[in-house]
C-alpha positions as CSV (number, residue, x, y, z in Angstrom):
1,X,25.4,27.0,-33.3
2,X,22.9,25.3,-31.5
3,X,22.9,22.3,-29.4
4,X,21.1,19.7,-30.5
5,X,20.4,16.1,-28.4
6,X,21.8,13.2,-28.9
7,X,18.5,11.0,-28.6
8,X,15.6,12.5,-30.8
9,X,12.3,10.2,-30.5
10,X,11.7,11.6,-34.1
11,X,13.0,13.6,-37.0
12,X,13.2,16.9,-37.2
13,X,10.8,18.5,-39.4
14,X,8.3,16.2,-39.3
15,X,5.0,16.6,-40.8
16,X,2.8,14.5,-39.5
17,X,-1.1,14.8,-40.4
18,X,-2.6,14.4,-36.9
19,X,-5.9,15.8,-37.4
20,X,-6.4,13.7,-40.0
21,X,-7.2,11.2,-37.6
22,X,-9.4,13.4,-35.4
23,X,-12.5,11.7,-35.2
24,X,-10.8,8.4,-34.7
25,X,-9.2,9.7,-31.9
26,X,-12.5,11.5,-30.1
27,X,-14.6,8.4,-31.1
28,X,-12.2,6.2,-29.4
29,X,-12.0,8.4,-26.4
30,X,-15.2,9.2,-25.5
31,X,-15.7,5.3,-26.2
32,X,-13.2,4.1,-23.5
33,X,-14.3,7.0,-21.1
34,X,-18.3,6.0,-21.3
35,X,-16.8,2.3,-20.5
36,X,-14.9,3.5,-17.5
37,X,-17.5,5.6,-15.9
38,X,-19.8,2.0,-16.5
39,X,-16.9,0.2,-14.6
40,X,-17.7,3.3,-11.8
41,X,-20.8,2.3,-11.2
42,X,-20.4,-1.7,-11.8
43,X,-18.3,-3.3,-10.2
44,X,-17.2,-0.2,-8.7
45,X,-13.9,0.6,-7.4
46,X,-12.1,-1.0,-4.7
47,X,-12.7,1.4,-2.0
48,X,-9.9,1.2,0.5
49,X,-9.7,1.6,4.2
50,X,-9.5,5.7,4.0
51,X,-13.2,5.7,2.2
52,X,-15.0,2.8,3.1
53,X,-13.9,2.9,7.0
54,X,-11.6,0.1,8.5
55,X,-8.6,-0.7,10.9
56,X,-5.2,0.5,10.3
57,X,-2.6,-1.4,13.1
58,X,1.2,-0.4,13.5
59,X,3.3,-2.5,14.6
60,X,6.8,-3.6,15.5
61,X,9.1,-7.3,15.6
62,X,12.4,-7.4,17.2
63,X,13.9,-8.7,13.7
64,X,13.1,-8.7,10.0
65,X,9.5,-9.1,9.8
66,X,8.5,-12.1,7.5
67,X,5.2,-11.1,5.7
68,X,4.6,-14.4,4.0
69,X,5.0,-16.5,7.2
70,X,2.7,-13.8,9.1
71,X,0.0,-14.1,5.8
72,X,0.0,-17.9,6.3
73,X,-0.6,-17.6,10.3
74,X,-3.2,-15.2,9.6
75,X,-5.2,-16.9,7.4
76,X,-4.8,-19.9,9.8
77,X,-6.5,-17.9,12.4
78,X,-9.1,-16.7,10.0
79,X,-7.6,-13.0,10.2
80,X,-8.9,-11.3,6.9
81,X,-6.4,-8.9,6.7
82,X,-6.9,-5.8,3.8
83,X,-3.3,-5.3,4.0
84,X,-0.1,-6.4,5.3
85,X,2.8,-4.8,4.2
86,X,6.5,-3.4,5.7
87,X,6.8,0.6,5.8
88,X,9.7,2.4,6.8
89,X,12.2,-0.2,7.8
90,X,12.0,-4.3,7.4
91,X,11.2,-4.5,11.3
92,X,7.7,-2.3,10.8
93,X,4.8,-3.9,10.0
94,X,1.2,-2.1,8.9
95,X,-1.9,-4.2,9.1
96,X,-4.9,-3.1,8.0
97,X,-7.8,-4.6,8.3
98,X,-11.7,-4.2,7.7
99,X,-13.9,-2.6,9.8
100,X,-16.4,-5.0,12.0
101,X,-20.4,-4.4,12.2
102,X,-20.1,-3.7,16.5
103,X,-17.4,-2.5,18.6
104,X,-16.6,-5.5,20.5
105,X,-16.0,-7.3,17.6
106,X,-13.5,-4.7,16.0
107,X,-12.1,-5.2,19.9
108,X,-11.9,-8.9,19.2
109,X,-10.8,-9.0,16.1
110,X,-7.5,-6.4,17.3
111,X,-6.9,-9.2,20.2
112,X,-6.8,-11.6,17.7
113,X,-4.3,-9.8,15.5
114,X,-2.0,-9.1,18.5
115,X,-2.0,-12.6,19.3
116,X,-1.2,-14.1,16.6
117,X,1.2,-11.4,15.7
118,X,3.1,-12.4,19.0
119,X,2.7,-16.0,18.1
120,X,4.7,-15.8,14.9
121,X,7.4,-13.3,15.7
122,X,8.0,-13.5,19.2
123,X,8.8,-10.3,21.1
124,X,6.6,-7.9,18.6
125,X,4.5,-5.1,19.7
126,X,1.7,-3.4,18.8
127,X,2.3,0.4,18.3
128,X,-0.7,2.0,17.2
129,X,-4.2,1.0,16.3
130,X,-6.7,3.4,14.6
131,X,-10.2,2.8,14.1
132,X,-11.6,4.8,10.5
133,X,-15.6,5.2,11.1
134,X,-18.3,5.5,8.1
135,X,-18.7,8.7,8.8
136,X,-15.0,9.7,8.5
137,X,-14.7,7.7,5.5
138,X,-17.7,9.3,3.6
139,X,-16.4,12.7,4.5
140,X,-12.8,11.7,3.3
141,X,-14.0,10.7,0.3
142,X,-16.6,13.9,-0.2
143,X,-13.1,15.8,0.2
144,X,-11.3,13.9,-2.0
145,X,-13.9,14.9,-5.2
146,X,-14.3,18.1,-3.6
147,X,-10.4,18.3,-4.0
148,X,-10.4,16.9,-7.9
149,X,-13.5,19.8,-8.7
150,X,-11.7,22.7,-7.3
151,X,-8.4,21.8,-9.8
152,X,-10.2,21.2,-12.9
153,X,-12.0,24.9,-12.2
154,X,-8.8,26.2,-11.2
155,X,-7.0,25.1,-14.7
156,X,-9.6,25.8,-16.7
157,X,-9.6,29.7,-15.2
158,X,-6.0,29.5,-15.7
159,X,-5.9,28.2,-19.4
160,X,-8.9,30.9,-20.5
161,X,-6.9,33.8,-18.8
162,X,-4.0,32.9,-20.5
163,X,-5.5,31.8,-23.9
164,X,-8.9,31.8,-25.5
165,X,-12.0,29.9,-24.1
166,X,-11.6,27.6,-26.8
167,X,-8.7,26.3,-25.3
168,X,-9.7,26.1,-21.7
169,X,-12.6,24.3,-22.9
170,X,-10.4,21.8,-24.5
171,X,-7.9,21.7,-22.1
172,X,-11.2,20.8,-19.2
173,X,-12.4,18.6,-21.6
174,X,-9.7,16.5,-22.1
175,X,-9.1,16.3,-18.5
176,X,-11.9,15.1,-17.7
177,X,-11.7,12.3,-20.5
178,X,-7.8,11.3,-18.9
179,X,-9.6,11.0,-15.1
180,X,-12.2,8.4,-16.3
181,X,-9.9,6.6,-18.2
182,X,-7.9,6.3,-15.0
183,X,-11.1,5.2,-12.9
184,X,-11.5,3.1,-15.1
185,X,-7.8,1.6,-15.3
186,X,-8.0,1.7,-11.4
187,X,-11.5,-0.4,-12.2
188,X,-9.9,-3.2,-14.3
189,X,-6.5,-3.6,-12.6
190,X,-8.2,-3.7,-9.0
191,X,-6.4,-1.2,-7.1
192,X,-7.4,0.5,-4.0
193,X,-8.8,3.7,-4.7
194,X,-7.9,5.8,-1.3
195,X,-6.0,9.1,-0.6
196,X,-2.9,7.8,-2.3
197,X,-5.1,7.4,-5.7
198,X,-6.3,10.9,-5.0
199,X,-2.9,11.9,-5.1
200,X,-2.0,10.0,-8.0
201,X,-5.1,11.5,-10.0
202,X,-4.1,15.0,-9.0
203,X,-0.6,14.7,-10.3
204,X,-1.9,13.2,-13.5
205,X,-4.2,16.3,-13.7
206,X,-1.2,18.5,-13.3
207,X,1.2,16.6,-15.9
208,X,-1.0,16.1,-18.5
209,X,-2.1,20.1,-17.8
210,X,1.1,21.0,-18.5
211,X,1.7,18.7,-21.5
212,X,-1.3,20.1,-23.1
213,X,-0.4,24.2,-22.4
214,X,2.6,23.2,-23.9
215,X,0.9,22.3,-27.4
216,X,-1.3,25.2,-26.9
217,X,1.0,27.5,-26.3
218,X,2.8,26.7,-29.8
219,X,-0.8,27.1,-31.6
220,X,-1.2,30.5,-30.2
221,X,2.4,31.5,-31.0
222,X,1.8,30.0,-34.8
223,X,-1.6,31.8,-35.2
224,X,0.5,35.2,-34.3
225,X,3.4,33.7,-37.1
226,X,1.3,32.5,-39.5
227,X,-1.4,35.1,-40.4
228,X,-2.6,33.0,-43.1
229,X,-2.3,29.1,-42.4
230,X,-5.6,27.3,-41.8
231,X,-6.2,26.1,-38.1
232,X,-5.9,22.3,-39.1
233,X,-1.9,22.4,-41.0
234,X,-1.5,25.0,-38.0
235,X,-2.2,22.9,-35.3
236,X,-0.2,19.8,-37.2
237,X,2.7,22.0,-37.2
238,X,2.6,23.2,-33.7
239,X,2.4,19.5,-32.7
240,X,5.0,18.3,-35.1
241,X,7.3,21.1,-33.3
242,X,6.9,20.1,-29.7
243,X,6.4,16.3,-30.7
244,X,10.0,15.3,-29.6
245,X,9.3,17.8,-25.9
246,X,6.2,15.9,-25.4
247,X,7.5,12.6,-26.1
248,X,10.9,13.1,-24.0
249,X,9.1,14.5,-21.1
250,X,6.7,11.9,-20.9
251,X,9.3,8.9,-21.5
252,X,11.6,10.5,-18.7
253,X,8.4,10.7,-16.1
254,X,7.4,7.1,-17.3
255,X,11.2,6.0,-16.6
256,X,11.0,7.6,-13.3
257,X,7.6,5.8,-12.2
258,X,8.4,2.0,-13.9
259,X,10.6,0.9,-10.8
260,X,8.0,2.2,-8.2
261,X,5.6,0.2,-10.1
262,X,7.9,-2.9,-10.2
263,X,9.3,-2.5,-7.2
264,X,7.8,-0.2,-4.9
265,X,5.9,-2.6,-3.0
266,X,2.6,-2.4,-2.0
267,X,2.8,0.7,-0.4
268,X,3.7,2.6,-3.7
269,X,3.0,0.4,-6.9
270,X,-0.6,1.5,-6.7
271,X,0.2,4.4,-7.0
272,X,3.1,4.0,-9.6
273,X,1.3,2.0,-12.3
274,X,-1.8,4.7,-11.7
275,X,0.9,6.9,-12.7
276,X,2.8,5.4,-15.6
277,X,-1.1,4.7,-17.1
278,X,-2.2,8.5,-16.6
279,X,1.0,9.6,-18.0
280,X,0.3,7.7,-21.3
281,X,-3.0,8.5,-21.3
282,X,-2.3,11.8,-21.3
283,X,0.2,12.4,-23.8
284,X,-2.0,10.5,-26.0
285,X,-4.8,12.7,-25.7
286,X,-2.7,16.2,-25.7
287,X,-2.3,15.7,-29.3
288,X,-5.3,13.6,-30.1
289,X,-8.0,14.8,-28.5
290,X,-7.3,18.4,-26.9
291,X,-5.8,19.5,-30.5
292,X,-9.1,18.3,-32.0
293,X,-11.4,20.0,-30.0
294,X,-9.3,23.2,-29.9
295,X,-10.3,22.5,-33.9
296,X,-13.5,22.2,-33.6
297,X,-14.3,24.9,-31.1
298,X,-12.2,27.5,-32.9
299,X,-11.6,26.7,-36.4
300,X,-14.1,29.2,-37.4
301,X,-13.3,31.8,-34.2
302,X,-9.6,32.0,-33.9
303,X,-8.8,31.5,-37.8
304,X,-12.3,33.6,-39.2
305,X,-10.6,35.2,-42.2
306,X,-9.2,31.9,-43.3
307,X,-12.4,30.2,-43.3
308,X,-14.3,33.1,-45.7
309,X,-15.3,32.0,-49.0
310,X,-13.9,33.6,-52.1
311,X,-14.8,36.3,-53.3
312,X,-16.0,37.8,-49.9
313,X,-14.7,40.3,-48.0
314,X,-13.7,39.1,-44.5
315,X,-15.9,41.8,-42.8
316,X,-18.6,40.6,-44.9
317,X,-18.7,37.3,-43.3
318,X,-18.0,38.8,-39.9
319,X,-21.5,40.5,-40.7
320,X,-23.3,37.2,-41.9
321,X,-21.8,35.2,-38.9
């Protein structure tokens, strides 16, 4: 007797019609995606300090830091600061700041900080300052693409030596469809796109990767079960039989995410809600758009004799292919 869970997100032995709804789905993909890469180039992202080159300050008060009473004193000494936020304990402080056009005014601009730092909670010190150049920015980011490039190859030389090129094609696809939706999430919402949001990306790559070989993996074991099923009932079965997997996984990572996005800070909710949207967006799009286009690409490759007219002979329409 088998265990089954208590908490099923659907019924067993559903038979839902996904493909039906296939080129809804891809429409309103590629739709959302060729929005988000316009949102890349206007307005842009929000570069932070790690790309486009600022000041990043450490520092320490005697007691509980108060954040909104250092804000207020900042602003009152016309200190635009990036970023002020606690890390580590409620007594650390990191200030961050934007980088000034000459060096003695990235020098004026940290005596300013100090002092009115020292003003508002007496007894605080500055522990560290660093300075992020253009140049160090530009190569940051150059890595940070360079980073995103190298995974997409690696899955997709992963999913095609595993599978068939059809599905490493939809797998690469698909991917790439989830990261501009993201860009273009980060875009709208008007977070700071820095090394954190490279991390972010890079673990959405990976879960919705895994999401998706899932799926795939079902469809291949299916095409070996069922000799004779056309590719589009197949593929609606194979996701109708990982549909509750898919949904609990996601809902447990989303669960795990939600209170670093509500309460995380500013430190981590960036990252969080970049998260909880990539993990949507990608179980979304494992079953309707990298099922699709594993349709498409191989509904007349990896289920041939199916699709032969009748009346002819399989090898027949090998030949005429």
């Amino acid at each position: 007797m088998f265990y089954r869970p208590a908490l099923r997100f659907v019924p067993d032995n559903t038979r839902f019609k996904f493909m039906k709804a296939r080129w809804f789905g891809l429409a309103g993909s590629f739709l959302l995606s060729t929005i988000s890469i316009g949102l890349f180039f206007y307005p842009g992202l929000k570069l932070g300090i790690d790309f486009k080159g600022g000041i990043v300050m450490e520092a320490h008060t005697p007691g509980a830091a108060n954040i909104a009473a250092l804000r207020a004193a900042f602003s009152r000494a016309h200190i635009e600061a990036a970023g002020l936020q606690s890390f580590g304990g409620p007594n650390d402080l990191l200030i961050r700041l934007d980088v000034q056009p000459t060096p003695a005014a990235n020098q004026a601009l940290q005596a300013n900080v100090r002092s009115t730092l020292e003003k508002t909670e007496p007894g605080a010190k500055i522990l560290r300052t660093d300075v992020v150049g253009a140049s160090v920015s530009h190569e940051l980011f150059t890595n940070g693409l360079l980073a995103l490039g190298i995974s997409l190859a690696m899955i997709m030389a992963y999913i095609w030596f595993r599978f068939e090129w059809q599905f490493a094609v939809g797998a690469v696809v698909t991917l790439l469809l989830d990261v501009t939706k993201t860009v273009g999430f980060l875009v709208v919402t008007g977070i700071q796109f820095d090394l954190v949001m490279v991390a972010a990306i890079l673990t959405i790559i990976g879960y919705s990767t895994n999401d998706k070989v899932v799926v795939y993996d079902r469809v291949r074991e299916n095409l070996r079960k069922y000799k004779s099923m056309p590719l589009r009932d197949l593929i609606d079965l194979s996701i109708n039989e990982t549909l509750n997997r898919t949904l609990g996984t996601s809902s447990t990572v989303f669960l795990a995410s939600l209170p670093l996005a509500l309460f995380g800070g500013e430190t981590l909710s960036g990252f969080a809600w970049a998260m909880l949207f990539g993990i949507a967006i990608g179980t979304v799009s494992s079953i309707m758009i990298a099922a699709p286009i594993l349709l498409l690409l191989g509904e007349h490759r990896l289920r041939r004799d199916v699709a032969t007219p009748p009346g002819k002979s399989p090898a027949a329409a090998t030949a005429r292919s």
